[in-house]
C-alpha positions in Angstrom: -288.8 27.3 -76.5 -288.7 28.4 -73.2 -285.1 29.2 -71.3 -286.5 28.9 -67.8 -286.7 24.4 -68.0 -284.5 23.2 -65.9 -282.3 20.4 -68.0 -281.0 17.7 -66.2 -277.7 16.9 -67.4 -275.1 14.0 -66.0 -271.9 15.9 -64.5 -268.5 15.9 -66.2 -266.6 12.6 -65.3 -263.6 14.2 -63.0 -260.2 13.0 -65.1 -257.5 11.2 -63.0 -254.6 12.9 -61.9 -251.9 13.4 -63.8 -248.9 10.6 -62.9 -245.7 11.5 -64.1 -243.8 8.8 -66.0 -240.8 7.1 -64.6 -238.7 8.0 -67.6 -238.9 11.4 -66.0 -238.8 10.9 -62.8 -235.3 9.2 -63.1 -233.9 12.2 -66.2 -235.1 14.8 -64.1 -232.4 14.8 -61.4 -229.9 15.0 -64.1 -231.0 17.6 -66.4 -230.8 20.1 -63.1 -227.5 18.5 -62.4 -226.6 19.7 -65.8 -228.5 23.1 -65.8 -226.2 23.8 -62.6 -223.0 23.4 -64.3 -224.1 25.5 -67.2 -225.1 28.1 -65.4 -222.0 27.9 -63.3 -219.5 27.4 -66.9 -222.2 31.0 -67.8 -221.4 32.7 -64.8 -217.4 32.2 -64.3 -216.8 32.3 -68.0 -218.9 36.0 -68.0 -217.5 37.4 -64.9 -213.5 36.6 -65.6 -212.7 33.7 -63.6 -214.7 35.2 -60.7 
């Protein structure tokens, strides 16, 4: 068969944004929260009380 028929074809349904879920949206403030303090804990416990 011949490669040079043009094939009409329907175009690929665009998907919806992702939404992120309110779960997160509320955890999220506190695992940086927490990430801050470890790092801090990290940092003064490596560098001798700083």
């Amino acid at each position: 068969m011949s490669d040079n028929v043009i094939k009409f074809k329907r175009p690929p349904k665009p998907r919806p944004p992702r939404q992120t879920p309110p779960w997160l949206k509320r955890l999220l403030p506190f695992l940086v929260i927490a990430a801050f303090l470890v790092a801090a804990y990290v940092y003064f416990s490596l560098s001798n009380g700083g």
